[in-house]
TORKOL-608679 format. One record per atom (N, C-alpha, C): x, y, z; atom name. Coordinates in Angstrom, 2 decimals. Layout:
# residues N
<r><x>X</x><y>Y</y><z>Z</z><name>CA</name></r>
...
***
This chain:
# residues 75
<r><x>27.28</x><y>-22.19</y><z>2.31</z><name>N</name></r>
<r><x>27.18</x><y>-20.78</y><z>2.05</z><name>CA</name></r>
<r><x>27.56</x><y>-20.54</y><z>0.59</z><name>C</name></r>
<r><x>26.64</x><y>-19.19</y><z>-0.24</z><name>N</name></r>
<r><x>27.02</x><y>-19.38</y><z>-1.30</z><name>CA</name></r>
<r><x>27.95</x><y>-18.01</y><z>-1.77</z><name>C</name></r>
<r><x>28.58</x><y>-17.73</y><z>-2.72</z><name>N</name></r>
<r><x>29.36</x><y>-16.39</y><z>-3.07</z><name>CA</name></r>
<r><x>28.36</x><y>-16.16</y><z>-3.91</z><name>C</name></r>
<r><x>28.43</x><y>-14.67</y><z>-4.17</z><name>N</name></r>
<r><x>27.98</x><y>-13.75</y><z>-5.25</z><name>CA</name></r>
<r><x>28.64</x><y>-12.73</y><z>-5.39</z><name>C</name></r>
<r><x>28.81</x><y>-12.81</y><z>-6.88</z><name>N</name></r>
<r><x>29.36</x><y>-11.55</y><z>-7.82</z><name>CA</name></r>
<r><x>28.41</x><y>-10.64</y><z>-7.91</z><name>C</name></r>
<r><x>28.17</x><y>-9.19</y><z>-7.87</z><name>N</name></r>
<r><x>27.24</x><y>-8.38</y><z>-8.35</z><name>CA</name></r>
<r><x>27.89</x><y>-7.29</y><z>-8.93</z><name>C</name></r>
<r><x>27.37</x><y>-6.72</y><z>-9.95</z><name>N</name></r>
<r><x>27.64</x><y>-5.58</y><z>-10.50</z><name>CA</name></r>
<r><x>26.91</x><y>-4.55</y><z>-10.10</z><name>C</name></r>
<r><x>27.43</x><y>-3.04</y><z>-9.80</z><name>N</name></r>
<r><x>26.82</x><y>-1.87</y><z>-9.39</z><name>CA</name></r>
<r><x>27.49</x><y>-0.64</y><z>-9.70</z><name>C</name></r>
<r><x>26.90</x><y>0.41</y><z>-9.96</z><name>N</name></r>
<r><x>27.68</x><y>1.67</y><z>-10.52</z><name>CA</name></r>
<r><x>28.33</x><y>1.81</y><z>-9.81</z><name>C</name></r>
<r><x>29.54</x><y>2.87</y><z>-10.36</z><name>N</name></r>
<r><x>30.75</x><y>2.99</y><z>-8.60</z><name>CA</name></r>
<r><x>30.19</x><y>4.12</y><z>-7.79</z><name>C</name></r>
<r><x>29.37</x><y>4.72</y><z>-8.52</z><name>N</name></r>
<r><x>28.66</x><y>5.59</y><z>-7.08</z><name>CA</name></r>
<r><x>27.62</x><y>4.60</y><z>-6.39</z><name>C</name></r>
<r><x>26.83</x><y>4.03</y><z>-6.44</z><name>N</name></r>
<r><x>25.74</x><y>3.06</y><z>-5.62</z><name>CA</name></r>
<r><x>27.24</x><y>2.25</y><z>-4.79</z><name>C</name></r>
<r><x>28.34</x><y>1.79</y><z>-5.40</z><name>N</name></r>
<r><x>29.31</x><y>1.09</y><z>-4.33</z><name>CA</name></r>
<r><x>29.32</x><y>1.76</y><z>-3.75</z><name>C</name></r>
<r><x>30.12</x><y>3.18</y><z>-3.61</z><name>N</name></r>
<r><x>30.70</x><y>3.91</y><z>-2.76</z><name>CA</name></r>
<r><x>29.82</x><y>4.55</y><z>-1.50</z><name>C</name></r>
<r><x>28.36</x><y>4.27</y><z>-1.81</z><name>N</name></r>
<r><x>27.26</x><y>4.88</y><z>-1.09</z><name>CA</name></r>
<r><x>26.71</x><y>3.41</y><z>-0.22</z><name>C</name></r>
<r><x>27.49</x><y>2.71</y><z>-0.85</z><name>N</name></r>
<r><x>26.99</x><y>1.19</y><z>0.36</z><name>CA</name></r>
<r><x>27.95</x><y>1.23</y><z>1.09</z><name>C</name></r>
<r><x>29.10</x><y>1.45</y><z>0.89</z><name>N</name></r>
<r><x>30.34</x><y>1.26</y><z>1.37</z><name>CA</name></r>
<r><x>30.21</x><y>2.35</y><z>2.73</z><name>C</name></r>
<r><x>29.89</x><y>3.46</y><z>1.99</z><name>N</name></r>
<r><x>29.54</x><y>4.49</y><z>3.40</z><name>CA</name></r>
<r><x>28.69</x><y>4.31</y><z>4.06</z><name>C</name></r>
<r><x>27.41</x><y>3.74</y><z>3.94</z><name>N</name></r>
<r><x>26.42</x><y>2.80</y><z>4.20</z><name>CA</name></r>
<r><x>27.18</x><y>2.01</y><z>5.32</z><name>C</name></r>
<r><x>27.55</x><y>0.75</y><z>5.01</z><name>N</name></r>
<r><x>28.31</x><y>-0.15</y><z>6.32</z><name>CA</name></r>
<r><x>29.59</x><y>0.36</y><z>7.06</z><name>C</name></r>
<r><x>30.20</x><y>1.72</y><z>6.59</z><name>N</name></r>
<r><x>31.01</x><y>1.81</y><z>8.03</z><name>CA</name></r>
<r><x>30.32</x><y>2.76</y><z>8.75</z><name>C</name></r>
<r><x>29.12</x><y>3.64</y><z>8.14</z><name>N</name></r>
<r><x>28.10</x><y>4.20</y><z>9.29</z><name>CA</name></r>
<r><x>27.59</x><y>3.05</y><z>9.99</z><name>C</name></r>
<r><x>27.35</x><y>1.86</y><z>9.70</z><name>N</name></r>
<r><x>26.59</x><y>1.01</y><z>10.97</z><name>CA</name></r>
<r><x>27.55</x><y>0.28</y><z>11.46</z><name>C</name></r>
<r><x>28.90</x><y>0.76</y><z>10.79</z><name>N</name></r>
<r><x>30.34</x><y>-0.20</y><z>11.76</z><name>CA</name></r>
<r><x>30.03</x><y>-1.84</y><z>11.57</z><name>C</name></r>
<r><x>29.32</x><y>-1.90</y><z>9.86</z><name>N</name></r>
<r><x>29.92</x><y>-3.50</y><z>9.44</z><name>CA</name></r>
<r><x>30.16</x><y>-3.38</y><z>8.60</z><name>C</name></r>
<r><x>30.52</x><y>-4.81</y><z>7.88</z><name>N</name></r>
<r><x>30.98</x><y>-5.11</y><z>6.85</z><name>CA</name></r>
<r><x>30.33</x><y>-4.90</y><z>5.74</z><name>C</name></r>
<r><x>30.60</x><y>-4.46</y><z>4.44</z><name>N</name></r>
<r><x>30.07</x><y>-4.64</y><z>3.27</z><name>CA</name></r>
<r><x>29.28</x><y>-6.30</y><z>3.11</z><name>C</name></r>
<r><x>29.66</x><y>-7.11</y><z>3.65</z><name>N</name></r>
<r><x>28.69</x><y>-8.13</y><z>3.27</z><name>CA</name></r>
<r><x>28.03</x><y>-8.32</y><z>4.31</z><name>C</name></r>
<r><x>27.88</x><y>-8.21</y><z>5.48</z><name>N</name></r>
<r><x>27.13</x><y>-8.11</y><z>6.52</z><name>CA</name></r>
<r><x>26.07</x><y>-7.12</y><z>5.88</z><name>C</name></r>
<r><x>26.11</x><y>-5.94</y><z>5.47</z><name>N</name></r>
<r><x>24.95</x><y>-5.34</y><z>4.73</z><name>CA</name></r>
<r><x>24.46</x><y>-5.56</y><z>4.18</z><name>C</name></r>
<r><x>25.49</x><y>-6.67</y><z>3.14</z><name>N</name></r>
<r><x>24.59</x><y>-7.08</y><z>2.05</z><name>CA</name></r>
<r><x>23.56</x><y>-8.25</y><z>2.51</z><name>C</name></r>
<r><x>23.83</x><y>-8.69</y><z>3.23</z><name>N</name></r>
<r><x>23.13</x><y>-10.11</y><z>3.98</z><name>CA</name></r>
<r><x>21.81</x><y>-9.11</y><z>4.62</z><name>C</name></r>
<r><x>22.27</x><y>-8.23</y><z>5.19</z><name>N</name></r>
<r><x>21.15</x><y>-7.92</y><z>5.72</z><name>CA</name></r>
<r><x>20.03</x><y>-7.03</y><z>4.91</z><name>C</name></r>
<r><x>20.53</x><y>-6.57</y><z>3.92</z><name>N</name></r>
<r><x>19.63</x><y>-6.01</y><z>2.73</z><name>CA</name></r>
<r><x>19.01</x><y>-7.10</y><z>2.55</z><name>C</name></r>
<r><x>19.81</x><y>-8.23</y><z>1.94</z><name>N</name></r>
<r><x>18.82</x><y>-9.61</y><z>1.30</z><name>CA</name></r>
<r><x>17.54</x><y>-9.85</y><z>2.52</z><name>C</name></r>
<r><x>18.47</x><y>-10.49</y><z>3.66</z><name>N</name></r>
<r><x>16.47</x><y>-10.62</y><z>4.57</z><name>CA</name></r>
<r><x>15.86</x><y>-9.71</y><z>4.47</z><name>C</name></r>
<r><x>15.74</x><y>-8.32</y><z>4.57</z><name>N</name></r>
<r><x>14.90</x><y>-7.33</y><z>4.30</z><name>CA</name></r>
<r><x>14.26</x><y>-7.60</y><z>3.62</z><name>C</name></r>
<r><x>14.97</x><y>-8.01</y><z>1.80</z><name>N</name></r>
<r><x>13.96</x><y>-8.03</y><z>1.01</z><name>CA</name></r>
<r><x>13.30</x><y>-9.35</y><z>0.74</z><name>C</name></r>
<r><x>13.78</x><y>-10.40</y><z>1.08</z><name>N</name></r>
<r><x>13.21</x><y>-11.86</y><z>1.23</z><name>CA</name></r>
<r><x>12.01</x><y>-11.84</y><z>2.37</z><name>C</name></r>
<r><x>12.23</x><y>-11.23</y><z>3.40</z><name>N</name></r>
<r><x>11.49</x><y>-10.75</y><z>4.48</z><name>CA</name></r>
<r><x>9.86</x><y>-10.30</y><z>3.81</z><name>C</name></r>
<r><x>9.88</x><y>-9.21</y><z>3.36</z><name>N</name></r>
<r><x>9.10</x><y>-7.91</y><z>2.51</z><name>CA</name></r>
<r><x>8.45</x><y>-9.28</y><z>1.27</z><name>C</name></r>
<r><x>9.23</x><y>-9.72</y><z>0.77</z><name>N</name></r>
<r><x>8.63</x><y>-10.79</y><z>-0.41</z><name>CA</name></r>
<r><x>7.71</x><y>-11.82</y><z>0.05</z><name>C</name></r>
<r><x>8.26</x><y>-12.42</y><z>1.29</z><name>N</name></r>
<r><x>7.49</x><y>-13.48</y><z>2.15</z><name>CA</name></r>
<r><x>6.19</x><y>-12.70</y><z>2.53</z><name>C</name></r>
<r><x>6.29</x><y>-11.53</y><z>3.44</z><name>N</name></r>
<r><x>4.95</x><y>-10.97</y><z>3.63</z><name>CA</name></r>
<r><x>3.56</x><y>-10.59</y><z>2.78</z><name>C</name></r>
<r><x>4.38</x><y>-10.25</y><z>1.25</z><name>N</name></r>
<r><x>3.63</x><y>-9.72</y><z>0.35</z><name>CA</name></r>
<r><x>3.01</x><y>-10.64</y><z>-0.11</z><name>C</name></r>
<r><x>4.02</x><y>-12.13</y><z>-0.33</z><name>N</name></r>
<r><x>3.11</x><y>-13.69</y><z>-0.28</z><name>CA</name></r>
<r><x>1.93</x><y>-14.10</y><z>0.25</z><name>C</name></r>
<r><x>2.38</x><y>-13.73</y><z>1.71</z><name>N</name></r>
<r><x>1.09</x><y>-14.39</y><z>2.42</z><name>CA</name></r>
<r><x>0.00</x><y>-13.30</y><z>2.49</z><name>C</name></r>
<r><x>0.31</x><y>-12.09</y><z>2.13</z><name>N</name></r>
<r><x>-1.17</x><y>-10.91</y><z>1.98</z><name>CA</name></r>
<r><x>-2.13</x><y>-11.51</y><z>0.81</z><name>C</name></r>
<r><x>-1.07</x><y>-11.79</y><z>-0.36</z><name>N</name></r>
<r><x>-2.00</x><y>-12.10</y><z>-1.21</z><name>CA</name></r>
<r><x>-2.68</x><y>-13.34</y><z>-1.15</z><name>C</name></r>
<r><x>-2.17</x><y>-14.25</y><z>-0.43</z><name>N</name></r>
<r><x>-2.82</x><y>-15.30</y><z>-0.46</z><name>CA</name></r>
<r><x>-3.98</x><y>-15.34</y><z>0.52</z><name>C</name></r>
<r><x>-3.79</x><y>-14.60</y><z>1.44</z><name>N</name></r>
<r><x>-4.96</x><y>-14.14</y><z>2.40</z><name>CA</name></r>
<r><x>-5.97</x><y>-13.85</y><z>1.79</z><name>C</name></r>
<r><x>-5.53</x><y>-12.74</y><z>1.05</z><name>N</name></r>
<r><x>-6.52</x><y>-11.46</y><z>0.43</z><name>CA</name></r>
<r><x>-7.46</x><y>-12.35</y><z>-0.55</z><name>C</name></r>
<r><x>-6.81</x><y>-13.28</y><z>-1.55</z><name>N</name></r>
<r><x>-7.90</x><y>-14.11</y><z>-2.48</z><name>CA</name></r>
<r><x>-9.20</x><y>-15.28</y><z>-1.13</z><name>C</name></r>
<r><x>-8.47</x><y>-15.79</y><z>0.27</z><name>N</name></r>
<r><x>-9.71</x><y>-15.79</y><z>0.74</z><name>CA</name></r>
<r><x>-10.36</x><y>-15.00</y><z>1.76</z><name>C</name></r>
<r><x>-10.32</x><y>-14.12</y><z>1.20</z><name>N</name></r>
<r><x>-10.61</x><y>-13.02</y><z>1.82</z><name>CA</name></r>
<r><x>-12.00</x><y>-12.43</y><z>1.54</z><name>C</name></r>
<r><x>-12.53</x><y>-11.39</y><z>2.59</z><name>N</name></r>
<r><x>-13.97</x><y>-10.89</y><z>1.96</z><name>CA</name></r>
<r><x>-13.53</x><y>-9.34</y><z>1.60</z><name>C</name></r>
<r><x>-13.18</x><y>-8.93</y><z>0.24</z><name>N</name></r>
<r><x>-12.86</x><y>-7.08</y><z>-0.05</z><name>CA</name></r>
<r><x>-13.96</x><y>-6.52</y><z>0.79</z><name>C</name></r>
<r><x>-15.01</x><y>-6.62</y><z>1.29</z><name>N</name></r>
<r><x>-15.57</x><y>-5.92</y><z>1.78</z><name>CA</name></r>
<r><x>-15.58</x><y>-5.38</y><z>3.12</z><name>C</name></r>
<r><x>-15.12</x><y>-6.40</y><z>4.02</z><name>N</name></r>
<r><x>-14.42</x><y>-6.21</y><z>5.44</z><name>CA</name></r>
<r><x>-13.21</x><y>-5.83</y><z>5.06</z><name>C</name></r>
<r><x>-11.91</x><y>-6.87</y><z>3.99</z><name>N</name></r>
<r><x>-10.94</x><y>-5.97</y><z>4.14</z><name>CA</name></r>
<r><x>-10.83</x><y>-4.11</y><z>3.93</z><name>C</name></r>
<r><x>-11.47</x><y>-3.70</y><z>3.00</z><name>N</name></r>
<r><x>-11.71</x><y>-2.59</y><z>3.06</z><name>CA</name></r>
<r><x>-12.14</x><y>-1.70</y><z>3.74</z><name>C</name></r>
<r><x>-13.24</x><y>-1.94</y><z>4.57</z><name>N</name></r>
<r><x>-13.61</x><y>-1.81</y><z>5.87</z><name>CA</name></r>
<r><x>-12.40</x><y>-1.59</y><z>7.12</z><name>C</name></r>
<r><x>-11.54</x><y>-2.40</y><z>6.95</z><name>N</name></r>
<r><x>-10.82</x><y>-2.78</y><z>8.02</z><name>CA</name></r>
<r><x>-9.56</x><y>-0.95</y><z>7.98</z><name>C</name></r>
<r><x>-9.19</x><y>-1.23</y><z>6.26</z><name>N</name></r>
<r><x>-8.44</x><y>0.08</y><z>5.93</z><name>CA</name></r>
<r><x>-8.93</x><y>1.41</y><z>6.12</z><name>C</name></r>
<r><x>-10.20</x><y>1.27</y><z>6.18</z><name>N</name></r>
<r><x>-11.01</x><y>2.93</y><z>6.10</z><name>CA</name></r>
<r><x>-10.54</x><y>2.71</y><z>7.69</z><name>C</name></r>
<r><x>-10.75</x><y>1.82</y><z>8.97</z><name>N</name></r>
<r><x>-10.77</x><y>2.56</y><z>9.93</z><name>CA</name></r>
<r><x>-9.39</x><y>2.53</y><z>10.15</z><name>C</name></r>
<r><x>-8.45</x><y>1.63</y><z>9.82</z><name>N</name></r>
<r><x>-7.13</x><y>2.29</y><z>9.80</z><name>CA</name></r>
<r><x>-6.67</x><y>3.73</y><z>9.63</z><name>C</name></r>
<r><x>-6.83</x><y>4.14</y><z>8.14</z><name>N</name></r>
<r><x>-7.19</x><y>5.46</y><z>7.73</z><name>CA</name></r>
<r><x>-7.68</x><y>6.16</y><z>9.26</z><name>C</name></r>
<r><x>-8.38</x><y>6.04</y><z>9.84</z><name>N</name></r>
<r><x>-9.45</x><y>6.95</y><z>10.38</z><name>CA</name></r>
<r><x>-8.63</x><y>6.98</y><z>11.79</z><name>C</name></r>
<r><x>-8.09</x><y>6.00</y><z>11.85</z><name>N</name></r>
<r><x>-7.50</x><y>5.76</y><z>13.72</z><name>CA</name></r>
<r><x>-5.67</x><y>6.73</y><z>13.21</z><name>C</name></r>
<r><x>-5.39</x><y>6.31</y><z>12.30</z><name>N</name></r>
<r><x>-4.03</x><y>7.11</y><z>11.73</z><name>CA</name></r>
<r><x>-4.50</x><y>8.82</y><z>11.64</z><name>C</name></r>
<r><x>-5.15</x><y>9.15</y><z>11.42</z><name>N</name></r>
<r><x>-5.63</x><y>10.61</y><z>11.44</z><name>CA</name></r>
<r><x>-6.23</x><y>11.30</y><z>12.10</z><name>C</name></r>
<r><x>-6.72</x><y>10.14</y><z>13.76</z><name>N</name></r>
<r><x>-6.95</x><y>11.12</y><z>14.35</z><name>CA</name></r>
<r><x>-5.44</x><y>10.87</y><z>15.71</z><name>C</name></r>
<r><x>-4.48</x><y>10.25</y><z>15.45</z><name>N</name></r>
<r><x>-3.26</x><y>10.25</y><z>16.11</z><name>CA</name></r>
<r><x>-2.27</x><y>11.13</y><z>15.72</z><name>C</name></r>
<r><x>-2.75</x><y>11.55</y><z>14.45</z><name>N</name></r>
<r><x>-1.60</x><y>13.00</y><z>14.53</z><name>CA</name></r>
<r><x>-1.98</x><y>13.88</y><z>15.04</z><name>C</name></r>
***
């Protein structure tokens, strides 16, 4: 396991800090769980793009318009 130092304004602390005793953990338990979030979000955005280059834009686009279209008629 590794440590990290980070620097942050003392208002962004104080707003994490209130942050983890609203979810009743720890300041580093949040922080751990911020990190997979964003390692999470990074991994996905990886494999879109790597999709997307073999990909056909023309179906994918296709695919978004009816997204679009199925999202708007559910509200």
């Amino acid at each position: 396991m590794s440590v990290l130092t980070i620097r942050l304004p003392d208002d962004q602390h104080e707003r994490l800090k209130a942050l983890a005793a609203h979810r009743r953990i720890s300041m580093n338990k949040l922080v751990e769980e911020l990190a997979s979030r964003a390692v999470t979000e990074f991994d996905i955005e990886l494999r879109f793009r790597a999709r997307a280059t073999r990909g056909n834009p023309t179906i994918g686009l296709a695919l978004l318009d009816k997204l679009d279209r199925d999202f708007k008629t559910s509200d």
